[in-house]
ZAPAVEX-714559 format. One record per residue (C-alpha): residue in three letters; z, y, x. Coordinates in steps of 0.25 Angstrom, whole numbers, padded with zeros to 4 digits, always signed. Each point is the difference from the previous one (the first is absolute). Layout:
N
ALAZYX;...
// end
This chain:
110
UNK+0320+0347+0346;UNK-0014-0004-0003;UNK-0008-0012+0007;UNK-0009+0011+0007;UNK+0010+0006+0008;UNK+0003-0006+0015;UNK+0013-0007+0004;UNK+0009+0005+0010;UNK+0009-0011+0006;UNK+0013+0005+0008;UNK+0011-0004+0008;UNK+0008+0001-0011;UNK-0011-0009-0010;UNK-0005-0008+0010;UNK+0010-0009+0002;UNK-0004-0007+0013;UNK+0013-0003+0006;UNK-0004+0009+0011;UNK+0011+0009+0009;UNK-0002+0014+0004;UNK+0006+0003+0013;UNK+0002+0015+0007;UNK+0008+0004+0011;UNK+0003+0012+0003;UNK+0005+0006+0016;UNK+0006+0013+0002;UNK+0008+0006+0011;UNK+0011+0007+0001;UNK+0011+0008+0008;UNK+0012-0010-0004;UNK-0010-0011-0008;UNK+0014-0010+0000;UNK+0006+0013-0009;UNK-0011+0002-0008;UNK-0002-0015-0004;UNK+0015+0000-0003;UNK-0003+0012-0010;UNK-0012-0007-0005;UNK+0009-0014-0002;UNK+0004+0004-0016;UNK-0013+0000-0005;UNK-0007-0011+0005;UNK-0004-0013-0009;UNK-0002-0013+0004;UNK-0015+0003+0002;UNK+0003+0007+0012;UNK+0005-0004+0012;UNK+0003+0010+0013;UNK+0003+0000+0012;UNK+0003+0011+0012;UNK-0006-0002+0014;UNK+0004+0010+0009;UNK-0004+0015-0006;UNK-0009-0009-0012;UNK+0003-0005-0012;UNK-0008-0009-0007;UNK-0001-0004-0014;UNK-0008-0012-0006;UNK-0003+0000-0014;UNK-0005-0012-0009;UNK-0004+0003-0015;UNK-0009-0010-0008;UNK-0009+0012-0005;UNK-0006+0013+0007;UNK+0005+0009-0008;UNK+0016-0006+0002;UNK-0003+0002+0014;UNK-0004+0014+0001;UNK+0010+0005-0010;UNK+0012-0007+0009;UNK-0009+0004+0014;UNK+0002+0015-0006;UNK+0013-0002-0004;UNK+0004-0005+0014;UNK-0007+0012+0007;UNK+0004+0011-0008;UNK+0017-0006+0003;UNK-0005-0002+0014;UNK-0004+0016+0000;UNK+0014+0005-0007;UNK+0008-0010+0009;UNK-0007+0006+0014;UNK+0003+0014-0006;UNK+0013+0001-0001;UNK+0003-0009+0013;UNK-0007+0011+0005;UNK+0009+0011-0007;UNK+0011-0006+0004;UNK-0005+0000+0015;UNK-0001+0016-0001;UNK+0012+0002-0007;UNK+0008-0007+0008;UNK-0008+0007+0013;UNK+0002+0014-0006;UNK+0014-0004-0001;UNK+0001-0006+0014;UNK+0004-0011-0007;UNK+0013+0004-0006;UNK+0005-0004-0012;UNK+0004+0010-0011;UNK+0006-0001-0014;UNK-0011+0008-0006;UNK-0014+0003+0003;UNK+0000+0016+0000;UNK+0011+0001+0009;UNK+0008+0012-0007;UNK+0013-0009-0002;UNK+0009-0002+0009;UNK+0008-0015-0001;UNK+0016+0001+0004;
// end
């Protein structure tokens, strides 16, 4: 690096002591399944909680990029978690809400 080029400081260089916070509200058919689902993965950055058909997350990173990278994370599990409560909704509804031993239904238990 020359002396003639500039000089970015990021979070990451910067070094100000600083916190980045986020938080994150969604809502949800069954919000207390889906923060169930989404329990596994979170860190000790993030802290959530259900309120009624919401779930919400706040996030503390010490740089930007740490929180968009956890902020993505979280919504992209938040998505996949819904989705299969969902599934599970219809399947269970198409089957009137009988269990089977399989999910095609050609068997028969004894």
């Amino acid at each position: 690096m020359s002396g003639d080029e500039p000089r970015t400081d990021t979070d990451e260089t910067r070094g100000d002591g600083a916190t980045r916070t986020a938080t994150v509200r969604t809502t949800h058919a069954d919000a207390a399944l889906v923060a169930a689902a989404l329990a596994p993965d979170e860190t000790d950055s993030m802290a959530t909680r259900v309120d009624g058909d919401a779930i919400e997350c706040a996030i503390e990173r010490p740089t930007t990029g740490g929180l968009r990278a956890t902020a993505d994370d979280h919504v992209v599990n938040l998505r996949v978690a819904d989705r299969i409560v969902e599934r599970a909704r219809d399947h269970l509804a198409a089957d009137d809400g009988a269990r089977r031993s399989d999910t095609n239904g050609d068997t028969t238990n004894t």
